[in-house]
C-alpha positions as CSV (number, residue, x, y, z in Angstrom):
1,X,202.9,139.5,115.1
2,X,206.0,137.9,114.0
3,X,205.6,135.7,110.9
4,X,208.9,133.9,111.9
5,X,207.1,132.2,114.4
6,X,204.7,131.1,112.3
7,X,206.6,129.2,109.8
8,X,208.0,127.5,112.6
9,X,204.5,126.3,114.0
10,X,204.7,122.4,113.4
11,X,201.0,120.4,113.0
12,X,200.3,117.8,115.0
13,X,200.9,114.6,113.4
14,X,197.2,113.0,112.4
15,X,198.3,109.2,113.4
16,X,196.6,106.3,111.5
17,X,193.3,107.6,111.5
18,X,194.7,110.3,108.7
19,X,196.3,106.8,107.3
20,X,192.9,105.4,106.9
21,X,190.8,107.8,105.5
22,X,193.2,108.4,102.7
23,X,192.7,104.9,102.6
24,X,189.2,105.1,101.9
25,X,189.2,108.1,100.0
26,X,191.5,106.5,97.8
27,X,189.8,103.0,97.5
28,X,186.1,105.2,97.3
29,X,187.7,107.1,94.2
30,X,189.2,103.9,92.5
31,X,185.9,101.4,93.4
32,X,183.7,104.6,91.6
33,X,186.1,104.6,88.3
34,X,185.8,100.2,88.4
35,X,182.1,100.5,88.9
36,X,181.9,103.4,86.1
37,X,184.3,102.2,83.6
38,X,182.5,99.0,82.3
39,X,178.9,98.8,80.4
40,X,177.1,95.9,78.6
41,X,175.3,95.5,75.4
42,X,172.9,93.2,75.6
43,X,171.7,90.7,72.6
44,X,170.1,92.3,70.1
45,X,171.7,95.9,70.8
46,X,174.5,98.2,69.6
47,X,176.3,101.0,71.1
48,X,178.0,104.3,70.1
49,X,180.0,106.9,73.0
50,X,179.4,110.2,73.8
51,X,182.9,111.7,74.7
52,X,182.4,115.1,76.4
53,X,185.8,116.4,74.5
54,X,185.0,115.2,71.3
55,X,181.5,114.2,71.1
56,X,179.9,111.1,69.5
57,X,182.6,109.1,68.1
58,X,182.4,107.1,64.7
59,X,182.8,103.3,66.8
60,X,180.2,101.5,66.6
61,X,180.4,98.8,69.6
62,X,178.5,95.3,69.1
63,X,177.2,93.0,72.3
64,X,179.6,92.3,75.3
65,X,181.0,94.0,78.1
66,X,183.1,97.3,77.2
67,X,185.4,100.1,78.5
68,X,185.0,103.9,78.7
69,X,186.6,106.5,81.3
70,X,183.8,107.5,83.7
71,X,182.4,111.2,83.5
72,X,184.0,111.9,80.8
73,X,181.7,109.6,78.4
74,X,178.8,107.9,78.4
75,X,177.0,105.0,76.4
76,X,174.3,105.2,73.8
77,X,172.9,102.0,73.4
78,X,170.1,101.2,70.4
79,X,168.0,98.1,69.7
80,X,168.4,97.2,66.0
81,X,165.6,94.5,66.3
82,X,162.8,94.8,64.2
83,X,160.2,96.8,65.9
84,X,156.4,96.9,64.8
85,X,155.0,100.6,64.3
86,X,151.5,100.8,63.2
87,X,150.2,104.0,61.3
88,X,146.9,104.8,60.6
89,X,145.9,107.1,57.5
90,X,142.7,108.7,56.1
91,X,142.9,109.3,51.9
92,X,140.9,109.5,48.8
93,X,141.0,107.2,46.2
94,X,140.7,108.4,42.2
95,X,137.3,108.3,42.2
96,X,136.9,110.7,45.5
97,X,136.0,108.0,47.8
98,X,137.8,108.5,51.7
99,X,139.4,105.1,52.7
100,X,141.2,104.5,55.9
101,X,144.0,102.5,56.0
102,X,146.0,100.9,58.4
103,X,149.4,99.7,57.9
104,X,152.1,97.7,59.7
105,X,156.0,98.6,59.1
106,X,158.9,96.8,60.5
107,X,161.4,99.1,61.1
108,X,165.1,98.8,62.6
109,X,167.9,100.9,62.5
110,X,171.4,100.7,60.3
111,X,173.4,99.6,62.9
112,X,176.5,101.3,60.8
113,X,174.8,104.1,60.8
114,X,173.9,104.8,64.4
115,X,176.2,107.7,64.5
116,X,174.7,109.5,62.3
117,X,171.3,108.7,63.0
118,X,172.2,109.8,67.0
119,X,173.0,113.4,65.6
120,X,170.5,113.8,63.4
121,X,167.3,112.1,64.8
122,X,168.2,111.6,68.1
123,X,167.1,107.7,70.4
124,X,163.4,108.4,68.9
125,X,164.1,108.2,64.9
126,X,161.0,105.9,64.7
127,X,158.9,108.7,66.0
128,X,160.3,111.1,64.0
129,X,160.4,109.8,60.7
130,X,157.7,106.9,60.1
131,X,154.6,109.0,60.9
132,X,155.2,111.3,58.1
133,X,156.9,109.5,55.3
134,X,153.9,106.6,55.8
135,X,151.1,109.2,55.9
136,X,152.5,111.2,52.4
137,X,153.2,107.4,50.7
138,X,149.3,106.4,51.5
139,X,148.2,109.7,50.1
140,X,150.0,109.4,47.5
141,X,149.5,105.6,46.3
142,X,146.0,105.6,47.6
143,X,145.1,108.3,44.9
144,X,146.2,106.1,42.1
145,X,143.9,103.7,42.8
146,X,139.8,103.4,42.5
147,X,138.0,102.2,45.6
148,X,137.4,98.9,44.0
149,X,140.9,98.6,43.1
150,X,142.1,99.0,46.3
151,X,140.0,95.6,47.0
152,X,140.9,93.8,44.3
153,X,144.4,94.8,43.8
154,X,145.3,95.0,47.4
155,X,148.6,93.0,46.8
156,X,149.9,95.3,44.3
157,X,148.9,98.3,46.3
158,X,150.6,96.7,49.6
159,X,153.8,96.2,46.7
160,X,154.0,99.8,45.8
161,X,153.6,101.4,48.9
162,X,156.4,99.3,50.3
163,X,158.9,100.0,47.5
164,X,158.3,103.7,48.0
165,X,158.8,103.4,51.6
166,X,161.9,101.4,51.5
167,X,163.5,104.2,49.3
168,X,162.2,107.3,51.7
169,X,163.4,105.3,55.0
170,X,166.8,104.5,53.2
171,X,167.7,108.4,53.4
172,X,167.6,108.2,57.0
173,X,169.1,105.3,57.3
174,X,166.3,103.3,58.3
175,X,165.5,99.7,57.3
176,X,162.5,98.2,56.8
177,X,161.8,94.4,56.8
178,X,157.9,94.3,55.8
179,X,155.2,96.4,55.4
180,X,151.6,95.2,55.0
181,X,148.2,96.6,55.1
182,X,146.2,95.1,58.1
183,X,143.0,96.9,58.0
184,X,141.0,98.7,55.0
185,X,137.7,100.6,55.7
186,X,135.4,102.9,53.1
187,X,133.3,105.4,53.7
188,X,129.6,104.7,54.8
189,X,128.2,106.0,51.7
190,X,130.3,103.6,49.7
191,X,129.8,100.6,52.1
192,X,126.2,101.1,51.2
193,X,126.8,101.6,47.9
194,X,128.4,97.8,47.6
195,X,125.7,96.3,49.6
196,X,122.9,97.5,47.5
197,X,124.7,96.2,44.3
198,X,125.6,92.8,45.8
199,X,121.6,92.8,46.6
200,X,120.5,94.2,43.1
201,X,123.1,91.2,41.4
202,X,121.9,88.9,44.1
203,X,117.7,89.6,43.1
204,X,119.5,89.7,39.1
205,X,120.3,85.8,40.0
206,X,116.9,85.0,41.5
207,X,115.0,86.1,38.6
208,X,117.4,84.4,36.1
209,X,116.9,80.8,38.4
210,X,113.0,81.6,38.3
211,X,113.1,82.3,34.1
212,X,115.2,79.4,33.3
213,X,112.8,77.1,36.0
214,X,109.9,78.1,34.4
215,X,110.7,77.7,30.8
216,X,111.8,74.0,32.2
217,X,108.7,73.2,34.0
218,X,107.0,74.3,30.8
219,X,109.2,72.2,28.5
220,X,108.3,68.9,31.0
221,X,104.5,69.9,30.8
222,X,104.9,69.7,27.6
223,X,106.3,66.4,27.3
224,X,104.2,65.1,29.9
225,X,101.2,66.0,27.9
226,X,102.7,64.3,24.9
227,X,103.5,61.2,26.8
228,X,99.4,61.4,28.6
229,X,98.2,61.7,24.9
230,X,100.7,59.1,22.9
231,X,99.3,56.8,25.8
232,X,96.0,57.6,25.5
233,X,96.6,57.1,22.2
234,X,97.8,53.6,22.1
235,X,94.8,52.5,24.8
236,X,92.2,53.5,22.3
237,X,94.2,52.0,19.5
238,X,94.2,48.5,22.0
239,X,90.6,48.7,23.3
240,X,89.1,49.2,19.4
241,X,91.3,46.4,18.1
242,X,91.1,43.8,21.0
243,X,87.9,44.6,23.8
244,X,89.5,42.2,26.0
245,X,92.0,45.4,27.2
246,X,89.7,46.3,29.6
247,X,88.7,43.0,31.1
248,X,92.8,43.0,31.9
249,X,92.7,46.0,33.2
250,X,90.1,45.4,35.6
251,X,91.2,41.7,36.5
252,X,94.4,43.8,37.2
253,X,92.6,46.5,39.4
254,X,90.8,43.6,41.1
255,X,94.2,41.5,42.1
256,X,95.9,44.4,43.7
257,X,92.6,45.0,45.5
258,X,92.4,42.2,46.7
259,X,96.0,42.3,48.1
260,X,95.2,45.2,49.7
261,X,91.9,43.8,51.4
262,X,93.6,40.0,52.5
263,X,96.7,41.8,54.4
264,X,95.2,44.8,55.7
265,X,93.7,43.9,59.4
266,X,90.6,45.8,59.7
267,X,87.3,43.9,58.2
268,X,85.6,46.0,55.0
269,X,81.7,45.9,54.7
270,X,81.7,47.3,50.6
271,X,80.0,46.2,48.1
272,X,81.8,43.9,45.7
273,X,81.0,46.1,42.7
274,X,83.1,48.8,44.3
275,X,85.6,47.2,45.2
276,X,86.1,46.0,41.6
277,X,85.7,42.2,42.7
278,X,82.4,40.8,40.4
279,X,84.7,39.2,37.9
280,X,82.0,36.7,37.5
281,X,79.8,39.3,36.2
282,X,82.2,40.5,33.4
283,X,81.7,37.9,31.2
284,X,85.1,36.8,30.0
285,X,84.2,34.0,28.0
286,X,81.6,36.6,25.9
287,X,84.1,38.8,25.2
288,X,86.5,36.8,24.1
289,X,83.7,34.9,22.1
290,X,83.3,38.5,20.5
291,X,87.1,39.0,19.3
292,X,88.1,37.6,16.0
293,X,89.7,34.2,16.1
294,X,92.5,34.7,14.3
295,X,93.4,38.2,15.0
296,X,96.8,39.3,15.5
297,X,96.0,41.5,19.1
298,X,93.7,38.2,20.1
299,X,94.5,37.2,23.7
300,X,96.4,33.1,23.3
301,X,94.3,30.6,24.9
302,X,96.8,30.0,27.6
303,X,96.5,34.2,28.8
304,X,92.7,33.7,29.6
305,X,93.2,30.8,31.7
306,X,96.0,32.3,33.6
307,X,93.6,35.5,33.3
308,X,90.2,33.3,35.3
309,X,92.9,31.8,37.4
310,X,94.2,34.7,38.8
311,X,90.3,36.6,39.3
312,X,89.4,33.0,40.9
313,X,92.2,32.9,43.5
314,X,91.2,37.2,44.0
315,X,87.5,36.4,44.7
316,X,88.5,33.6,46.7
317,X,90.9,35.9,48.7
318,X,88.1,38.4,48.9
319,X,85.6,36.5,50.6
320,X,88.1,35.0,53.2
């Protein structure tokens, strides 16, 4: 075969089709570097390159619409928003009591730091790092504190916990914005334990309001009876010195009887003795022929005619 010949072969000439697809292989190639050249960070987000000749570089790129040579590196794009994480932790307290706590850290990222924070924890830091620097801090504060402390102190517990977090987070370049303790549960044993001693103060309270209700009701009987016998007392006193006490007593009686009988609707059949309505029987005039004249608890003249005035108009009453 001679080679001279074929040097000399000439290719047929490949017209404009050949013209077109280089064309289109050229335009493909250039609309795959436009496409690939441009990324966005959104609101709220941050970005850092991956160069595959020199790795993650230092820049930190904020939100917008940014350049980078296609293949040859790709975006890494964070959200430095705070993010809720809730952990979940079972400890004992000083006095060996298990309490399970659950607690709620806001958590976002350095955004100067997302560099470092790409090599050394990677897109999931939160995952990495919360679980167990929260779990060793509630172990840790949790056994300072009694089970009743952690009640009544809850706000300086929910203080130091998030002091000592903020200082472990801060050596990986985490932030934290709050951290608060949403849920605190004890043990069953000790649940029971502060039921039966609200009940035994509760019954302690009870017997204290009975004591101090009977010692009053005893102090009033006391007076009562005081009051019965000073009263007593004073109506002997009146009936010895002046008989006529009783007759105004029972002219009393009689008028509010007689009250009773005129408005009430039904008809009584009683006998008028009773009923407290023979004032003509009592002899008023007698009795008060009986009392002294001149004695001081005498009833005045003008008293015992109102008195047979007013037992006149009851009988009359009465027998209508």
């Amino acid at each position: 075969m001679n080679l001279n010949s074929v040097k000399n072969v000439k290719l047929p000439n490949a017209g404009p089709l050949g013209a077109l697809a280089k064309v289109v292989v050229i335009g493909g190639v250039g609309l795959y570097g436009a496409m690939n050249s441009l990324y966005n960070v959104e609101g709220g987000h941050r970005a850092i390159v991956f160069n595959r000749l020199v790795g993650i570089k230092e820049e930190v790129y904020p939100e917008g619409t940014h350049f980078m040579i296609p293949w040859f590196e790709r975006p890494v794009i964070y959200d430095v928003r705070a993010r809720p994480n809730i952990v979940e932790s079972t400890s004992g307290s000083r006095d060996l009591q298990m309490v399970r706590i659950t607690l709620r850290v806001l958590t976002r990222p350095l955004p100067d730091m997302l560099p470092t924070i790409y090599r050394t924890l990677g897109e999931n830091y939160a995952d990495r790092v919360l679980p167990s620097i929260v779990q060793e801090t509630l172990k840790a504060v949790v056994a300072q504190y009694n089970a009743s402390q952690l009640i009544t102190q809850r706000e300086v517990v929910s203080r130091e916990i998030r002091r000592i977090l903020h200082e472990r987070a801060a050596g990986f370049n985490i932030a934290l914005d709050d951290v608060s303790i949403t849920n605190l549960t004890f043990g069953r044993e000790f649940t029971a334990a502060i039921e039966s001693k609200q009940v035994a103060a509760q019954e302690a309270e009870r017997a204290k309001f009975v004591v101090e209700k009977a010692e009053q009701d005893k102090r009033s009987a006391i007076i009562r009876a005081q009051g019965e016998a000073k009263s007593a007392q004073l109506i002997g006193e009146a009936i010895s010195s002046n008989p006529a006490f009783i007759t105004l007593r029972k002219i009393e009686a009689s008028r509010e009887i007689a009250n009773t009988v005129a408005n009430s609707q039904n008809r009584v059949f009683l006998n008028a003795d009773s009923l407290l309505l023979n004032l003509q029987d009592m002899h008023i005039e007698d009795v008060h022929l009986a009392s002294p004249q001149k004695s001081k608890n005498s009833i005045p003249e003008r008293t015992r005619e109102s008195e047979q005035a007013a037992a006149k108009a009851s009988l009359a009453s009465a027998d209508s």
